[in-house]
MMTF fields as JSON, N, C-alpha, C and O atoms, coordinates in Angstrom:
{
  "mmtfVersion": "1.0.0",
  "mmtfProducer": "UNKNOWN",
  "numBonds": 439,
  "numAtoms": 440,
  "numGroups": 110,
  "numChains": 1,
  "numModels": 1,
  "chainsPerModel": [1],
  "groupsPerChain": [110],
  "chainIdList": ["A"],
  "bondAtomList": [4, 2, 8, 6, 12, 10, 16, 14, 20, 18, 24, 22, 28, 26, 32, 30, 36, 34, 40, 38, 44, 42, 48, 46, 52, 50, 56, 54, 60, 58, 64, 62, 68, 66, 72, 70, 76, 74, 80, 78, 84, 82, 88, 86, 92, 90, 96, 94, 100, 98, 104, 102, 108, 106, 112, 110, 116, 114, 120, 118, 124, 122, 128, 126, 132, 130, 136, 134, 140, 138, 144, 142, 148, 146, 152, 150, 156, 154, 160, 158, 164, 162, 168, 166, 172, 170, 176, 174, 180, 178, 184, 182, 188, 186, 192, 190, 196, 194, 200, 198, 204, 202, 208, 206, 212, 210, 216, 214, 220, 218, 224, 222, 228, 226, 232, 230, 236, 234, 240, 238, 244, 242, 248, 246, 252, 250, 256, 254, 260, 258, 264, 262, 268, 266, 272, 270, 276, 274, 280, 278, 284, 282, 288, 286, 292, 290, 296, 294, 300, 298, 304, 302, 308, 306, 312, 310, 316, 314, 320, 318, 324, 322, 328, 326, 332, 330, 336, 334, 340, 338, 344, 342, 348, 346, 352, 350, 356, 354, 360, 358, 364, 362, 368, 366, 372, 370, 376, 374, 380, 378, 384, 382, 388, 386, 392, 390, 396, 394, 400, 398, 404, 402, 408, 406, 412, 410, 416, 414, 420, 418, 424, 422, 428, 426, 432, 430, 436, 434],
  "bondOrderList": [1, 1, 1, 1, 1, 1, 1, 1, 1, 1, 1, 1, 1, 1, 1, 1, 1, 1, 1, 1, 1, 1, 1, 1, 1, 1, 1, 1, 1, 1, 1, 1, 1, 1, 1, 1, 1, 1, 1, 1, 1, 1, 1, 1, 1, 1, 1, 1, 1, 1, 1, 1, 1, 1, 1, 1, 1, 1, 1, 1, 1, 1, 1, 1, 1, 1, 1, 1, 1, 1, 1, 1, 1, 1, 1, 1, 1, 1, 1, 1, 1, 1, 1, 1, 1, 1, 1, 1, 1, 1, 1, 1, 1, 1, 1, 1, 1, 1, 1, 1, 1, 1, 1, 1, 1, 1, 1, 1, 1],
  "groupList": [{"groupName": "UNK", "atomNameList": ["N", "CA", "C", "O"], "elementList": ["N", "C", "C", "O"], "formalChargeList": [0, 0, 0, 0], "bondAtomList": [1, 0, 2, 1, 3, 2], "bondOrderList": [1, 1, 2], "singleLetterCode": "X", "chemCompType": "L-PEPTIDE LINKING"}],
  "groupTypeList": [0, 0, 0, 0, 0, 0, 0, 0, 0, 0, 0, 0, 0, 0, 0, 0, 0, 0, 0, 0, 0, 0, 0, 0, 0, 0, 0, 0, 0, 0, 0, 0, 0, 0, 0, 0, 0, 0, 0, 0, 0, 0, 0, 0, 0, 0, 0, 0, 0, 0, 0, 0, 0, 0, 0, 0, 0, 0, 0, 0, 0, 0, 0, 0, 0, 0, 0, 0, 0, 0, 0, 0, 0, 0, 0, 0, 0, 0, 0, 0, 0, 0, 0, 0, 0, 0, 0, 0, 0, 0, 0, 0, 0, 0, 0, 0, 0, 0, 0, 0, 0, 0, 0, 0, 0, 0, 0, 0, 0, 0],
  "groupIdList": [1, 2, 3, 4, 5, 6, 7, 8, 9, 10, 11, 12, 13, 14, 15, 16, 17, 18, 19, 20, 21, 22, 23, 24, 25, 26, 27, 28, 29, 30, 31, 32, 33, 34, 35, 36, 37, 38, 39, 40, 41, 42, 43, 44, 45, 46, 47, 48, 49, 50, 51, 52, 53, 54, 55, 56, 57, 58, 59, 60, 61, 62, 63, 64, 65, 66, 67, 68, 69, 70, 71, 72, 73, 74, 75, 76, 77, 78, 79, 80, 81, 82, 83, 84, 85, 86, 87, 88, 89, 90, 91, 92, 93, 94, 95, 96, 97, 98, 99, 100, 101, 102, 103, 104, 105, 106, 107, 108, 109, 110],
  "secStructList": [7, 7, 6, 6, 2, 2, 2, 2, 2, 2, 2, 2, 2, 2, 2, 2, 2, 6, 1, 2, 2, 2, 2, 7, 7, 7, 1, 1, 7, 7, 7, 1, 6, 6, 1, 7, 7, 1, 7, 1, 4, 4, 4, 2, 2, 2, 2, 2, 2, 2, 2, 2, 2, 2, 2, 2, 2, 2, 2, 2, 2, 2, 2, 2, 2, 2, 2, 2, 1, 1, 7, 1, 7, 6, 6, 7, 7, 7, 7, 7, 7, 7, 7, 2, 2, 2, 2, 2, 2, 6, 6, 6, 1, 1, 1, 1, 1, 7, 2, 2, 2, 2, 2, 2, 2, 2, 2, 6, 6, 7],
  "xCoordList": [-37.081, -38.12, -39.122, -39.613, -39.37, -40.469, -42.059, -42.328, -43.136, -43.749, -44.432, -45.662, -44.026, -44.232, -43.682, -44.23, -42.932, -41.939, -42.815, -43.21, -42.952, -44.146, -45.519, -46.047, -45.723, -47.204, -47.207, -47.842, -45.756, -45.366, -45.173, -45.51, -44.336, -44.246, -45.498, -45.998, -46.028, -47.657, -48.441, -49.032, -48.451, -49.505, -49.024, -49.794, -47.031, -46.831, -47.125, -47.416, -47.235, -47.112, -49.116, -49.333, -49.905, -51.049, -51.3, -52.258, -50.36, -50.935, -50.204, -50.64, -48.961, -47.956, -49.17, -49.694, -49.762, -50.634, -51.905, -52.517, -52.145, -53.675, -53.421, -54.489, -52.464, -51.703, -52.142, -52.409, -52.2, -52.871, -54.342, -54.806, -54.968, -56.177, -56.955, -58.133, -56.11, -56.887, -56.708, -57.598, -55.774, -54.703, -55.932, -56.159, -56.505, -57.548, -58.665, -59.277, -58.79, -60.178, -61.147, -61.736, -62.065, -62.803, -63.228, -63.976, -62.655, -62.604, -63.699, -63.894, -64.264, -65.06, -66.419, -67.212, -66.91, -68.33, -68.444, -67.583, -70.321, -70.862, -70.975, -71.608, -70.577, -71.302, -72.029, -71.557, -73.897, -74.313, -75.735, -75.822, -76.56, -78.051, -78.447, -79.21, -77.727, -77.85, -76.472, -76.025, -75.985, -75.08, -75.477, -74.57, -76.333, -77.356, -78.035, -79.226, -77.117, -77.764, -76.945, -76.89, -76.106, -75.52, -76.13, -75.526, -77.316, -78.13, -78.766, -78.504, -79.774, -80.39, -79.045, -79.083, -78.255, -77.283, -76.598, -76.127, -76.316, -75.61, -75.973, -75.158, -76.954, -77.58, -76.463, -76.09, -75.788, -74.889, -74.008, -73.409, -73.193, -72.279, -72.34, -71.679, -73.312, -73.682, -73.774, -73.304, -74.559, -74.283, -73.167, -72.939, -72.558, -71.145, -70.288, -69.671, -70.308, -69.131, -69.874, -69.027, -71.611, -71.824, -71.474, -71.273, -71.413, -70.78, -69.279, -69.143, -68.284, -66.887, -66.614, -65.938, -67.303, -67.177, -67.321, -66.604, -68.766, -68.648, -68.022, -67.961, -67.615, -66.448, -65.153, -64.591, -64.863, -63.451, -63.868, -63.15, -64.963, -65.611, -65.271, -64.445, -65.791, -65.98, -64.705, -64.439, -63.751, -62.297, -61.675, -60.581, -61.993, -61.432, -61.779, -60.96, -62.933, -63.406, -62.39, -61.612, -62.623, -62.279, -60.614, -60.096, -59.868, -58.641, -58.418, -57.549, -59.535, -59.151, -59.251, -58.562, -60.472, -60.999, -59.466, -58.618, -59.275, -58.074, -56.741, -56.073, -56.484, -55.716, -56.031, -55.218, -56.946, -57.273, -57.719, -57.599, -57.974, -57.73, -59.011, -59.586, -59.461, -60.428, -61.779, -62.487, -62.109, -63.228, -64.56, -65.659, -64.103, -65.241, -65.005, -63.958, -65.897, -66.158, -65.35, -65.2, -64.873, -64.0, -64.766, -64.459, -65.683, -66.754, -67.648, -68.397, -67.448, -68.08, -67.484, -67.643, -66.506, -65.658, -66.495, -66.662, -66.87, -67.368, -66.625, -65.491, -67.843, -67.394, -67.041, -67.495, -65.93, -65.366, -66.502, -67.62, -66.291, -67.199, -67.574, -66.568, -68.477, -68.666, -68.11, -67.646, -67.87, -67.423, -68.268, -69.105, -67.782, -68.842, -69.328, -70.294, -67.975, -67.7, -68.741, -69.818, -68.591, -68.831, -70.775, -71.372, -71.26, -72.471, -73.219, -74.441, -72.112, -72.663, -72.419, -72.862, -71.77, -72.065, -73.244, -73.628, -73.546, -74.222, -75.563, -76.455, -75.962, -76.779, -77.265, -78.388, -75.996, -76.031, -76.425, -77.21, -75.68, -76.699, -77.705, -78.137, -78.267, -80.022, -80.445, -81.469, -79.903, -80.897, -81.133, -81.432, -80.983, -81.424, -80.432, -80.88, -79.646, -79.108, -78.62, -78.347, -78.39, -77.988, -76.571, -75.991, -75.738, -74.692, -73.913, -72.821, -74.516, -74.005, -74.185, -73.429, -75.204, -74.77, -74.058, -73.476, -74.013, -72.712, -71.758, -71.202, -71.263, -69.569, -69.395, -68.302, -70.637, -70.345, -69.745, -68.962, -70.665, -70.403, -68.722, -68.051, -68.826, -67.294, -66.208, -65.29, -66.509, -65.618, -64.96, -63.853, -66.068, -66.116, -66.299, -66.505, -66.242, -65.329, -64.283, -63.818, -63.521, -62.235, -61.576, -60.356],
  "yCoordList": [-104.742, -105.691, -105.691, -104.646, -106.75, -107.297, -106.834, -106.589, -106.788, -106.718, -108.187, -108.155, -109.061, -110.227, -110.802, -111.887, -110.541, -110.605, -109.554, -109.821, -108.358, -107.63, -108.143, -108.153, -108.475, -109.724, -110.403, -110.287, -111.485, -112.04, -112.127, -113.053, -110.636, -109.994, -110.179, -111.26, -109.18, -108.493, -109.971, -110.168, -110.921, -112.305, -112.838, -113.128, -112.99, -113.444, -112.998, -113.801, -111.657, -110.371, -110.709, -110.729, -110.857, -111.385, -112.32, -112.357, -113.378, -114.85, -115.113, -116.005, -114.377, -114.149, -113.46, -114.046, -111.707, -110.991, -111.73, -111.414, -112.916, -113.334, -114.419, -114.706, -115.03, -116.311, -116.026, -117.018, -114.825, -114.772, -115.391, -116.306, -114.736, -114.729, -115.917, -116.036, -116.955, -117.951, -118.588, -119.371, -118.447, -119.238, -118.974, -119.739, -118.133, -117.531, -118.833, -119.488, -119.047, -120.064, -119.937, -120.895, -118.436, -118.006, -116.941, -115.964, -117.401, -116.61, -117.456, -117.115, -118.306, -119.264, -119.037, -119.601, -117.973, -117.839, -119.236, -120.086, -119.289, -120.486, -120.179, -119.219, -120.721, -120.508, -121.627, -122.592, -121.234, -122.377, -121.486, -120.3, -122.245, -121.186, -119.74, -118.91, -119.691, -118.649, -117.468, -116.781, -117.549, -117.006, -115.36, -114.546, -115.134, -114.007, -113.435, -113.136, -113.334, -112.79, -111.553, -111.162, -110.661, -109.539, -108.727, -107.693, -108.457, -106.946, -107.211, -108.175, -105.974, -105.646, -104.905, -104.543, -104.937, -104.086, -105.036, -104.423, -106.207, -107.046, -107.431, -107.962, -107.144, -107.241, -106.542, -107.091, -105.131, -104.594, -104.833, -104.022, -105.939, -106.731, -106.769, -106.066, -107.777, -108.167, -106.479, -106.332, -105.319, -104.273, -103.505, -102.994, -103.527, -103.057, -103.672, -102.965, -105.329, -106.032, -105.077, -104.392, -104.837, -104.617, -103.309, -102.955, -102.725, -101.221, -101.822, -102.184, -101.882, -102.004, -102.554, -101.999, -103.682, -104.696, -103.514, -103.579, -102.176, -101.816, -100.234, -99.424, -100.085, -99.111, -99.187, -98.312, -100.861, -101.243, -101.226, -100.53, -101.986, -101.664, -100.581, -100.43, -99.825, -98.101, -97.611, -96.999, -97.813, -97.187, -98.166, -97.733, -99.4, -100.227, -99.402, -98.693, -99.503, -99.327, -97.725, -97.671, -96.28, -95.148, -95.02, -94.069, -96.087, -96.495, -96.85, -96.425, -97.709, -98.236, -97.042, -96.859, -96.271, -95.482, -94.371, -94.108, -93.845, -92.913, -93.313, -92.497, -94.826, -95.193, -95.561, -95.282, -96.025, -96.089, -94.368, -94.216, -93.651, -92.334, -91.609, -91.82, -90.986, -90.382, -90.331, -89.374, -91.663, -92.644, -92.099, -92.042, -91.613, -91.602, -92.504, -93.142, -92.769, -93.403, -92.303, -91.082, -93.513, -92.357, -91.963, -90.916, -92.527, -91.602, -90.381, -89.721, -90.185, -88.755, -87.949, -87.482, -87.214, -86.003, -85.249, -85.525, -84.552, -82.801, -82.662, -82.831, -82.304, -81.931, -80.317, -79.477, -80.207, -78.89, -77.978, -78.442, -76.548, -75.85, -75.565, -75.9, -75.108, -74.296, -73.346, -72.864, -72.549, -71.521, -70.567, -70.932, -69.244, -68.832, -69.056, -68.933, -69.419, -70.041, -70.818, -70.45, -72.098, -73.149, -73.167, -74.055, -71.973, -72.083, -71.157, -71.07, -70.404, -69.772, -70.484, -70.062, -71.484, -72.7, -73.886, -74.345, -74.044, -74.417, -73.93, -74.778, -72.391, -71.915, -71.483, -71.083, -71.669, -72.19, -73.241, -73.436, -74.168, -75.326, -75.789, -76.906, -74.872, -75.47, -74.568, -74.947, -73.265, -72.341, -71.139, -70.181, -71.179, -70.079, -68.593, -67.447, -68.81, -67.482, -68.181, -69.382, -66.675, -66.813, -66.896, -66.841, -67.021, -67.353, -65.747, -65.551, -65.029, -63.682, -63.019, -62.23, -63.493, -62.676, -63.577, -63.281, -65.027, -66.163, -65.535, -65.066, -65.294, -64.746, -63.199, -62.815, -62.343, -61.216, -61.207, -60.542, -62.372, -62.306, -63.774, -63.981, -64.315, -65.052, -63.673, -63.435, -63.172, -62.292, -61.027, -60.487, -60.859, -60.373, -61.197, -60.773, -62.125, -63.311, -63.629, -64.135, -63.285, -63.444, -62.193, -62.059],
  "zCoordList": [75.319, 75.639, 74.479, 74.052, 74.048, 73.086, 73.679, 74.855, 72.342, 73.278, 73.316, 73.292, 73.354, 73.473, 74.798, 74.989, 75.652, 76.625, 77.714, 78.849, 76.989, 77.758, 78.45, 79.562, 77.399, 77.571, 78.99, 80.038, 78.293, 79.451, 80.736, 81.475, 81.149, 82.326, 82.618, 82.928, 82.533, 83.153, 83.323, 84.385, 82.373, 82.792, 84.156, 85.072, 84.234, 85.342, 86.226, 87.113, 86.543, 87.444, 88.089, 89.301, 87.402, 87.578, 88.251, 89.023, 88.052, 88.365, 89.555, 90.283, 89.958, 91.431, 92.222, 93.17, 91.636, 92.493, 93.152, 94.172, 92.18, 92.327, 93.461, 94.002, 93.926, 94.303, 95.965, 96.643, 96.522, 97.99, 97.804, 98.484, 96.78, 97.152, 96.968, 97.304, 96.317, 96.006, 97.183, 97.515, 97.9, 99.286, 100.286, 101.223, 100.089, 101.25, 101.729, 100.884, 103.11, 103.069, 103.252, 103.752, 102.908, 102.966, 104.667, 104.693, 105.597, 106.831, 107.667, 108.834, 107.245, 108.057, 107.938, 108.692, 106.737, 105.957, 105.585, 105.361, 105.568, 105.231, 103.451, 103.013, 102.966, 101.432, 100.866, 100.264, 101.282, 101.147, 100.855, 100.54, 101.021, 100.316, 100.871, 100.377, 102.001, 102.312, 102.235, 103.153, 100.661, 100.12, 99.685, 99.513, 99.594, 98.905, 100.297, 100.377, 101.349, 102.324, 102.538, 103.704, 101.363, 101.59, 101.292, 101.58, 100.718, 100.838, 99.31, 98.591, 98.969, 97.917, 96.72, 95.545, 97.493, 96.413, 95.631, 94.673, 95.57, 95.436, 93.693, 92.939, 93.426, 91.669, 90.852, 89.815, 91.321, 90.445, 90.339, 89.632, 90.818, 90.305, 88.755, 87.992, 88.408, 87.05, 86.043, 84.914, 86.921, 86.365, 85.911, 84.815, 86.912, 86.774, 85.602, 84.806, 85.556, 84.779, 83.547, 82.974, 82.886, 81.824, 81.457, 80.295, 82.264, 82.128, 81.598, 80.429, 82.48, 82.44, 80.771, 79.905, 80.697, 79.249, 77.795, 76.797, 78.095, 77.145, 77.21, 76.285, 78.499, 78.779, 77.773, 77.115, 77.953, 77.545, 75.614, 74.896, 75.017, 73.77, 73.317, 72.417, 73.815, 73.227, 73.053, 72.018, 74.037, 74.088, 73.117, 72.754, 72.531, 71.514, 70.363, 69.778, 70.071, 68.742, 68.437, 67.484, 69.616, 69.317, 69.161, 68.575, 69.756, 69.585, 67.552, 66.791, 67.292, 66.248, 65.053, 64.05, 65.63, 63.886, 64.497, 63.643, 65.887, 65.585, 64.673, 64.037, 64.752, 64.319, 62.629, 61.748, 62.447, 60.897, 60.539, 59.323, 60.91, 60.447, 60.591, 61.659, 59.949, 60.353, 60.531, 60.844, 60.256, 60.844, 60.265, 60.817, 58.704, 57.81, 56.998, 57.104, 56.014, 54.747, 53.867, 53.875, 53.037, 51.98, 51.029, 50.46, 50.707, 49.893, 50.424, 49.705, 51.808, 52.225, 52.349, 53.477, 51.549, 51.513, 50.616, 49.428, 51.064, 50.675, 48.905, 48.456, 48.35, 46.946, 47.096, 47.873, 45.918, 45.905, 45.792, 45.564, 45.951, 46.033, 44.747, 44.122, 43.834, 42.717, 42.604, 43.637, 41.17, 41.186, 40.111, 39.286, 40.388, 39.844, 37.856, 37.102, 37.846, 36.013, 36.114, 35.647, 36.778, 37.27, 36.746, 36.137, 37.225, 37.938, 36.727, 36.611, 35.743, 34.387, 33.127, 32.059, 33.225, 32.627, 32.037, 30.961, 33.652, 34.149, 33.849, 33.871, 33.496, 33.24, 31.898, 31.593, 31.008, 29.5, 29.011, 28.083, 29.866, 29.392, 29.771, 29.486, 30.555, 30.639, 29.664, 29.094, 29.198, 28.558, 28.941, 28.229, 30.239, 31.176, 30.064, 30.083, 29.555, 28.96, 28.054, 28.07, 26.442, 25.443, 25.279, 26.363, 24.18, 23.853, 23.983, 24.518, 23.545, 23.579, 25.109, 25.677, 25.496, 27.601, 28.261, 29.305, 27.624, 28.409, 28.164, 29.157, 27.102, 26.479, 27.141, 27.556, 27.189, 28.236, 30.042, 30.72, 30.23, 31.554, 32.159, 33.17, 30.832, 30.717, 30.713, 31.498, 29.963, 29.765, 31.122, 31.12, 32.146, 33.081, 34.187, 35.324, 33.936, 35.093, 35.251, 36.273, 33.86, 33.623, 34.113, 34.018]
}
């Protein structure tokens, strides 16, 4: 099975499941201005869909960076560490030491 054929299934499978409920004639409720006479709770409807909408968001987006990989910027990878060469080098060329205690302590790095 495709998943195009997949698709398919599941839309039909929807629109067969949904096929009672539209058939329904309401049970003989008035739906007329006095539609909003089911309680104070009835506001979280609208709450709920906004939850659910960015329920389904969040699990998109964390779907996507798992799948594009590791959901950094490729320019924020950690520079290698220094080493201690690295860092007596480093201290030659500012000055901080002479040519003759650089080549001592090269020498005992090695």
């Amino acid at each position: 099975m495709t998943a195009r054929e997949g698709i398919a299934w599941i839309a039909a499978s929807a629109a067969l499941l949904a096929q009672p409920a539209f058939a329904q004639d309401g049970g003989g409720r008035y739906y007329g201005p006095h539609m909003w006479d089911g309680g104070w709770w009835m506001f979280l409807g609208p709450v709920w869909m906004v939850v659910i909408i960015g329920a389904i968001v969040a699990v998109a987006v964390l779907v996507v960076r798992w799948l594009g990989g590791t959901g950094h910027p490729a320019g924020s990878a950690h520079p290698p560490a220094r080493t201690a060469m690295d860092i007596l080098k480093e201290r030659f060329a500012r000055g901080e030491i002479d040519k003759q205690e650089f080549e001592e302590r090269r020498k005992l790095l090695e």
